[in-house]
ZAPALUM-889492 format. One line per 3 residues: for each residue x, y, z negated of C-alpha. Coordinates in nm, 3 decimals. Layout:
BEGIN
X/Y/Z; ...;
//
This chain:
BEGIN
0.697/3.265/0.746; 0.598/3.333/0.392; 0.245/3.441/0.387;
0.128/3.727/0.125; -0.086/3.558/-0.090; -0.301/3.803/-0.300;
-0.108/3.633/-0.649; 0.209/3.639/-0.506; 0.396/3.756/-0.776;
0.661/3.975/-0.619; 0.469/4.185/-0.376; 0.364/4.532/-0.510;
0.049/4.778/-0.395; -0.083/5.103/-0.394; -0.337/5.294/-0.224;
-0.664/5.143/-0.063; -0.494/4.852/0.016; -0.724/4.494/-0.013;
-0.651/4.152/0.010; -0.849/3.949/0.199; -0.907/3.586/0.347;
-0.888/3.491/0.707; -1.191/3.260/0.904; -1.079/3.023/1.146;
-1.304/3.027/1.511; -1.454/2.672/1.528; -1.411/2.507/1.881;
-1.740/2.470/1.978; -1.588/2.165/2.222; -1.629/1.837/1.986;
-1.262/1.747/2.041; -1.301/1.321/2.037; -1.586/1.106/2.040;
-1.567/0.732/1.974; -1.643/0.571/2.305; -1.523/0.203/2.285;
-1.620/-0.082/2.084; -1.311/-0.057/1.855; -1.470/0.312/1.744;
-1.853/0.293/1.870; -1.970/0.395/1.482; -1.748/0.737/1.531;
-1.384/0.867/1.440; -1.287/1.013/1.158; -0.904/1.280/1.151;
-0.578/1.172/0.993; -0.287/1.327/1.095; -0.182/1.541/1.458;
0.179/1.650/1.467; 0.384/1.768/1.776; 0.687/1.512/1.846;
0.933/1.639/2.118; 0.677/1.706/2.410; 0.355/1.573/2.330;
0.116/1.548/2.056; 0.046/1.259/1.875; -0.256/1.199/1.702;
-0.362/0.873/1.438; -0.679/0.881/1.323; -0.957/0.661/1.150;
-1.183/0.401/1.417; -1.546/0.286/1.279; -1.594/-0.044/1.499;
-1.945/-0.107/1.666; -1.948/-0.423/1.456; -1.926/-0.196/1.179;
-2.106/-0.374/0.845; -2.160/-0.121/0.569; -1.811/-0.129/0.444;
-1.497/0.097/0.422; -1.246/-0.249/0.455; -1.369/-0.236/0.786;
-1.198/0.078/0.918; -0.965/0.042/1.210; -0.622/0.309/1.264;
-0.624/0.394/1.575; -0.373/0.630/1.823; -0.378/0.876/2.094;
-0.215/1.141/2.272; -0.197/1.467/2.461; 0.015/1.700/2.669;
-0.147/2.018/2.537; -0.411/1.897/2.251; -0.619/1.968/2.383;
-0.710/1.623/2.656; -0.637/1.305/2.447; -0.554/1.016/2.586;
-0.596/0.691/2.430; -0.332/0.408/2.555; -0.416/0.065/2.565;
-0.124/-0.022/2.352; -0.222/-0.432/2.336; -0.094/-0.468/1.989;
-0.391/-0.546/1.783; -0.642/-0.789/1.870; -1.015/-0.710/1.743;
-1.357/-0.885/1.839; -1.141/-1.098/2.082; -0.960/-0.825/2.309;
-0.605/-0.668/2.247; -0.749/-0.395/2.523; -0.753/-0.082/2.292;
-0.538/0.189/2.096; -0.535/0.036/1.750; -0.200/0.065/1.553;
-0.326/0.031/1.186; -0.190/0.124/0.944; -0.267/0.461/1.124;
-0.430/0.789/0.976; -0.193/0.960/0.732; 0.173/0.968/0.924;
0.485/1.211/0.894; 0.804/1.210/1.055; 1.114/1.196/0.818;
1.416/1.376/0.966; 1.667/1.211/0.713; 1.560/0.872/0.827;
1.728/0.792/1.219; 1.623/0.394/1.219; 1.276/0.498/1.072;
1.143/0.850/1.126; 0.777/0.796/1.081; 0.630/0.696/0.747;
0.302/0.620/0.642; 0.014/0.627/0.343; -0.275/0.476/0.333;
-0.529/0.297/0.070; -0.546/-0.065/0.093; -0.683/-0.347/-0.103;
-0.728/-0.766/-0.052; -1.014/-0.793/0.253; -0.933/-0.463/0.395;
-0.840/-0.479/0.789; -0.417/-0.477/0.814; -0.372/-0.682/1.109;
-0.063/-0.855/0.975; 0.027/-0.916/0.619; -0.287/-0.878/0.373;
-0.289/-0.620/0.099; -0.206/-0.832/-0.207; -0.379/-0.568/-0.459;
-0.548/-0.254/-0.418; -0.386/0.096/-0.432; -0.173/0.319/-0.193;
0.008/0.198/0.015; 0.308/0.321/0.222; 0.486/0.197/0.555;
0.779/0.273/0.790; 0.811/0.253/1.131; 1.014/0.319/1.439;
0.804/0.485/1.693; 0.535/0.553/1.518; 0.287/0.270/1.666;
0.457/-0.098/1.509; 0.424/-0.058/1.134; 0.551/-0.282/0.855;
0.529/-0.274/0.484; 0.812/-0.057/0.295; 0.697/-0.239/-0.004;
0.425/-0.515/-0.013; 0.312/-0.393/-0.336; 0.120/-0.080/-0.404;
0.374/0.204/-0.454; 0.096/0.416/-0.661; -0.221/0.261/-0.782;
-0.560/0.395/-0.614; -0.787/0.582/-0.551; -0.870/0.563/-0.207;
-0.816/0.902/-0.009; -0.393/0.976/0.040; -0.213/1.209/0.267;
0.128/1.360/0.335; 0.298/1.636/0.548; 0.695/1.715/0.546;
0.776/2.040/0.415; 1.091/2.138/0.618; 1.212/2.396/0.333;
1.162/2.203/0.086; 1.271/1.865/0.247; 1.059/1.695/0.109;
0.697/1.534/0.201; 0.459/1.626/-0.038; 0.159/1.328/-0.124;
-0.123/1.460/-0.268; -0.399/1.124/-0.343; -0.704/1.140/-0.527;
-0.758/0.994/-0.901; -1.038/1.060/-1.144; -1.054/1.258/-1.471;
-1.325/1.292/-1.730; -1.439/1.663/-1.702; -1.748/1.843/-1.858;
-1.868/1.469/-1.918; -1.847/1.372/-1.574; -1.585/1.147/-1.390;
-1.414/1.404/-1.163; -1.211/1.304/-0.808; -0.871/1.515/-0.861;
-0.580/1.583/-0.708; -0.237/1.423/-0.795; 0.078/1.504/-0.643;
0.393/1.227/-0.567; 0.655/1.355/-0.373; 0.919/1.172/-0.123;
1.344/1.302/-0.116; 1.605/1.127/-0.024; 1.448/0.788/0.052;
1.255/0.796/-0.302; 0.855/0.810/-0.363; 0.793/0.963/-0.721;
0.561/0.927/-0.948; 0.232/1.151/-0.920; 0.171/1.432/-1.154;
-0.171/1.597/-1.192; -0.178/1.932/-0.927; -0.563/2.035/-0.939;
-0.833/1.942/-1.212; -1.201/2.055/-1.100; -1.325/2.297/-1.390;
-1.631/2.551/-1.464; -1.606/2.781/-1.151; -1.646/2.510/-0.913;
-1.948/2.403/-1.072; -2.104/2.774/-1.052; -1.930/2.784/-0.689;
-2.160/2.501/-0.618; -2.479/2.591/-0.774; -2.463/2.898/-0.561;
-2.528/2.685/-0.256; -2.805/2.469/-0.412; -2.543/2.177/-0.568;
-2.542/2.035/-0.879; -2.115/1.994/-0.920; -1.845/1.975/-0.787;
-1.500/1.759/-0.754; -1.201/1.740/-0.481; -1.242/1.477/-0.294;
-0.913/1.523/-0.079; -0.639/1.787/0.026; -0.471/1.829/0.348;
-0.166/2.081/0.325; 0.041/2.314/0.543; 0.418/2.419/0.468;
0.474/2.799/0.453; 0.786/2.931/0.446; 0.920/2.814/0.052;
0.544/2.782/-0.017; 0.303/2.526/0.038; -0.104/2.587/0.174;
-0.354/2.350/0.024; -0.676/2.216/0.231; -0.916/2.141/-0.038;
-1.207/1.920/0.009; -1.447/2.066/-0.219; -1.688/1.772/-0.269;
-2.048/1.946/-0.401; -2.231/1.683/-0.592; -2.655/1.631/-0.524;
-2.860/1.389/-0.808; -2.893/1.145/-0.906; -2.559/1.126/-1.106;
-2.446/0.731/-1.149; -2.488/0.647/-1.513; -2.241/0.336/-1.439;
-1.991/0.236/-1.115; -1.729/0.008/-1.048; -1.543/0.230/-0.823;
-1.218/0.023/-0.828; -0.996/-0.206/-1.003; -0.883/0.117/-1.182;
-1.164/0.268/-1.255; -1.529/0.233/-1.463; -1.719/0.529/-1.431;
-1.992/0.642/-1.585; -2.190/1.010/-1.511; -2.061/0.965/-1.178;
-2.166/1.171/-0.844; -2.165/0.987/-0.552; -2.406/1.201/-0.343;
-2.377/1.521/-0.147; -2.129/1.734/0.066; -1.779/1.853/0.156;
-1.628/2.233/0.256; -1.294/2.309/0.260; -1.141/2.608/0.032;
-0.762/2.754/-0.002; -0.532/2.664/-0.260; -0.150/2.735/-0.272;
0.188/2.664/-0.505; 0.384/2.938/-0.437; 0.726/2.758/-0.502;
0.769/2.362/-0.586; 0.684/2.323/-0.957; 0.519/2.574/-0.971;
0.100/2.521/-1.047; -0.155/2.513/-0.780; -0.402/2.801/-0.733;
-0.728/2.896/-0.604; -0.743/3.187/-0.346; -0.941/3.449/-0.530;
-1.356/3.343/-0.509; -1.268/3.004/-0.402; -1.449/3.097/-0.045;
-1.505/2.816/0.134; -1.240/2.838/0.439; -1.466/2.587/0.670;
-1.827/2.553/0.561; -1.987/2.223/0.581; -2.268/2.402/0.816;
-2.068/2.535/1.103; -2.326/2.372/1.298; -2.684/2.219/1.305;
-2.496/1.861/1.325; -2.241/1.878/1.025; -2.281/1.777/0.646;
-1.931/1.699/0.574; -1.623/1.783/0.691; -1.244/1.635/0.580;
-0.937/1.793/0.722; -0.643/1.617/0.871; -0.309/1.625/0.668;
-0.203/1.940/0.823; -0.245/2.181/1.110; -0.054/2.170/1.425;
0.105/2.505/1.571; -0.043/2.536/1.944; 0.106/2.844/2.123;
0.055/3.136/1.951; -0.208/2.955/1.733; -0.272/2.702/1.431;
-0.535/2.399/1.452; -0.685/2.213/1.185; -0.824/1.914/1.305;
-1.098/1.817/1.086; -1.379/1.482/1.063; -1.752/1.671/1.128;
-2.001/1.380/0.991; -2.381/1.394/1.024; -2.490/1.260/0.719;
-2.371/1.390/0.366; -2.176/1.166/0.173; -2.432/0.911/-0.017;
-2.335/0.582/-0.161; -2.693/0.400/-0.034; -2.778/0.534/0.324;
-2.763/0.169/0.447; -2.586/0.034/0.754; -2.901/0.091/0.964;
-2.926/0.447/0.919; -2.532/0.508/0.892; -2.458/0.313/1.280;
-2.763/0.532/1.407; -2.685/0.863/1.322; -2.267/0.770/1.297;
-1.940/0.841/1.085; -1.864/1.140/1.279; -1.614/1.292/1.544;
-1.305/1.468/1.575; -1.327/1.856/1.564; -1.123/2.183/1.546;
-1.042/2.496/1.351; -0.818/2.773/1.481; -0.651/3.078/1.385;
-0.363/3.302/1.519; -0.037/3.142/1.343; -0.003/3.238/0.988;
-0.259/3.429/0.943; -0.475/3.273/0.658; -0.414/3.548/0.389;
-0.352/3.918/0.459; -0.324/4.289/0.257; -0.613/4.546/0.511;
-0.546/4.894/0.469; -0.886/5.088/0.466; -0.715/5.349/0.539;
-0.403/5.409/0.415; -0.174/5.210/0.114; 0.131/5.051/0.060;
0.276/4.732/0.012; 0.644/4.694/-0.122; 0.796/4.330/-0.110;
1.144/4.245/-0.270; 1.358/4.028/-0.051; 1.619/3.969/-0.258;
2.004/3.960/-0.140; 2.078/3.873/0.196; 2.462/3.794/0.273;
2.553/3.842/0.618; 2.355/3.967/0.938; 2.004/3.937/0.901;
1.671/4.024/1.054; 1.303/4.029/0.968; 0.985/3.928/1.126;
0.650/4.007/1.052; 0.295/3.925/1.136; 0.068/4.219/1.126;
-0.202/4.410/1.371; -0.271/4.754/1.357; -0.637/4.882/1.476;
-0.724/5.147/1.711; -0.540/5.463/1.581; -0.358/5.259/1.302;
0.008/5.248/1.230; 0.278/5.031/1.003; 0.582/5.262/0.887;
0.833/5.038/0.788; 1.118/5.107/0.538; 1.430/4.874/0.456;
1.624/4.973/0.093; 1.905/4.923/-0.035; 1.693/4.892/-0.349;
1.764/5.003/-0.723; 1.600/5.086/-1.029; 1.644/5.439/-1.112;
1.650/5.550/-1.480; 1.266/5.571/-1.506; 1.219/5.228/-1.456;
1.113/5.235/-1.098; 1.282/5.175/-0.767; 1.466/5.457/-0.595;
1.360/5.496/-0.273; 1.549/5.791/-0.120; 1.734/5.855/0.193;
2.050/5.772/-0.035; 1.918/5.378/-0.007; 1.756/5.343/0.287;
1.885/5.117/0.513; 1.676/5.137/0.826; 1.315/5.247/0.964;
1.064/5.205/1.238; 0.691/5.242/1.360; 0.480/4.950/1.408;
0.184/4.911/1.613; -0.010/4.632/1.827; -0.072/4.278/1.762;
0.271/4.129/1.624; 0.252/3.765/1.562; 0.578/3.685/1.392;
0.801/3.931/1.621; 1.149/4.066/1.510; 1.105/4.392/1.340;
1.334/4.631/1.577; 1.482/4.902/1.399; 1.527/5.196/1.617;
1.697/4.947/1.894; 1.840/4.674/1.672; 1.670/4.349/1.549;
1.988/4.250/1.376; 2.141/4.426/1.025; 2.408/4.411/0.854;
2.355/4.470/0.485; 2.573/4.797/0.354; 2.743/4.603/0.112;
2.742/4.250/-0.067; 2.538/4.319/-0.340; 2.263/4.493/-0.172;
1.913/4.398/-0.330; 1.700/4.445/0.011; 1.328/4.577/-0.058;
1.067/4.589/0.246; 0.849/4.904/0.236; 0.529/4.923/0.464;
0.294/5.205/0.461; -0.036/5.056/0.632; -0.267/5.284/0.808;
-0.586/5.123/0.937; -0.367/4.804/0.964; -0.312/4.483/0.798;
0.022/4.264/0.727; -0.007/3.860/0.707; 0.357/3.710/0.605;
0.681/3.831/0.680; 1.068/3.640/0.670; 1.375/3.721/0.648;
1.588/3.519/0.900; 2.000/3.512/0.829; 2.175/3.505/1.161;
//
């Protein structure tokens, strides 16, 4: 489904007709706990994706042994019937502390599947460097790292070099319009004297890994956007992502930056920084790229989308590397972690309180961004030329007394500049009403047109009455 965007630069509006935002509903059930040795300091999200009948989920495991540092972080596995009750399989492939009793499978955390690939579908990123845990052959240098593998539990090296240099926070998904799996990894930037954590972008097609390109650069607004909740500044720490239709959905990590400010840090082999924040918290906010190549932008406000106090217990929160579509619904999976992030808690502190558990965000499918009519507007959305039979669905709710009147034209530009829209081009027309979650639009009877002739330019007319429309596609039959 492409989803309306406010910026989306072919939809038109009139009226009292206002873009909006959705919230997710937080499960207020803590979705996984660590409860073994291999994970007894918590569990941290990396990627949940539905394969054939079951979910799969790989995600991060903090050891009870745990000793202060990140080299000691453990990829773990588990699975579900309905995502709900996770099972973790003693898979016996990984020996730690002694025992090969547990669910480990590193490399783990940040996994897609490839469709082009039939002797390896599932691929892998992570961030590696010499002394952190591999459990077979060592990382020879640091940077990110990727890996192949044939069920999606026995990993091995594409490469045993880095493929990009690091950073150390990676993720993927596989956009299924694109074909393509889009890798978004952190790097840093000087910005308004301060070393900044942005966002680059690598791609993989066709069996190649690109090079990364610079997507999102923090700037100005998201320093104000943080001193509005008490912070200093601000940086991206991460992104998780979510294919939509021929666009893509970013999950920003908006890291809000507390004093003291490093004056000098070592942060990798990469990397001297100086003015450097290491201290403070992480919300989530919307960003999107509207077609590949094109640049990323913020939703309007840069809202957070999940606040970093949903509850009493959170100070940070990271997303996994995309939702997961669960009936009628989406979830985001996301790491809830007690303490903020702060470069000298000390072990102590860090194995009392924990690294955090496993939790969820929900909303109905495709229904981040949306036009409300309050009361009446219009939206009109080009949808270019369809050859062949066709058919649209939409994702919209009307309220109590509201109605969608929907018009399909043949559309033209008349000699005043604007489109026609007459009984001379219209195609077809219907009433819309209820809670339609990416249903055909039936016209009068019929799901399926035909367009009038080969040329036709098709235009999508809705007049909203206490209503409002989320994304809309056309489907060629």
């Amino acid at each position: 489904m492409e989803l309306l965007f406010e910026s989306k630069k072919t939809i038109y509006k009139s009226g009292k007709v206002y873009p909006f935002q959705q919230k997710p509903q937080i499960d207020p059930q803590i979705s996984m706990i660590g409860d073994s040795y291999t994970e007894g300091t918590g569990v941290n999200i990396g990627t949940v994706l539905k394969d054939g009948g079951r979910y799969r989920m790989w995600y991060t495991a903090w050891p009870e042994d745990y000793n202060g540092s990140d080299d000691t972080a453990l990829g773990a596995y588990a699975e579900s019937d309905n995502c709900i009750d996770w099972v973790k399989p003693n898979l016996g492939l990984i020996e730690y502390a002694g025992n090969k009793d547990n669910n480990l499978c590193n490399p783990g955390g940040i996994v897609f599947i490839d469709p082009e690939d039939e002797g390896y579908r599932y691929k892998a990123c992570c961030f590696g460097r010499p002394g952190r845990a591999s459990f077979g052959k060592p990382f020879k240098e640091e940077g990110y790292y990727v890996f192949h593998s044939k069920d999606g539990l026995i990993w091995d090296f594409e490469q045993e070099a880095p493929r990009w240099p690091g950073g150390d926070v990676i993720s993927v998904v596989y956009h299924p319009q694109q074909k393509r799996a889009i890798i978004p990894m952190k790097y840093f930037l000087r910005v308004g004297d301060i070393h900044r954590r942005s966002i680059y972008i690598a791609e993989y097609k066709d069996g190649i890994w690109s090079e990364p390109s610079c997507a999102l650069v923090p700037d100005e607004y998201d320093d104000i956007c943080a001193k509005r909740d008490g912070f200093l500044s601000a940086d991206y720490y991460g992104m998780g992502m979510m294919p939509a239709g021929k666009s893509t959905v970013g999950f920003l990590w908006q890291f809000r930056h507390t004093l003291p400010l490093k004056t000098s840090i070592k942060a990798s082999a990469q990397y001297l920084l100086t003015n450097f924040a290491s201290d403070g918290i992480v919300d989530i906010s919307l960003v999107f790229q509207e077609n590949p190549g094109d640049i990323w932008r913020h939703q309007y406000g840069r809202r957070n989308f999940i606040s970093h106090d949903e509850d009493d217990s959170t100070r940070s929160i990271y997303s996994a590397a995309s939702p997961v579509e669960v009936g009628d619904e989406q979830w985001l999976f996301y790491s809830s972690t007690p303490l903020e992030h702060v470069s000298d808690y000390g072990v102590d502190v860090i194995k009392k309180y924990g690294l955090g558990d496993i939790r969820i965000a929900k909303w109905k499918k495709n229904r981040l961004f949306g036009f409300k009519a309050v009361p009446e507007g219009v939206i009109e959305i080009p949808l270019g030329k369809v050859y062949g039979s066709f058919k649209i669905k939409i994702n919209c709710r009307t309220e109590k007394e509201g109605i969608i009147k929907a018009y399909l034209y043949d559309s033209r530009i008349g000699k005043n500049g604007n489109w026609v829209k007459d009984d001379t081009c219209l195609i077809a027309k219907t009433d819309l009403q209820g809670d339609m979650i990416d249903e055909d639009i039936n016209w009068d009877g019929k799901a399926v047109l035909t367009p009038p002739k080969p040329d036709s330019n098709l235009m999508l007319r809705l007049e909203l009455k206490i209503s409002s429309v989320y994304a809309y596609d056309v489907v060629t039959i």
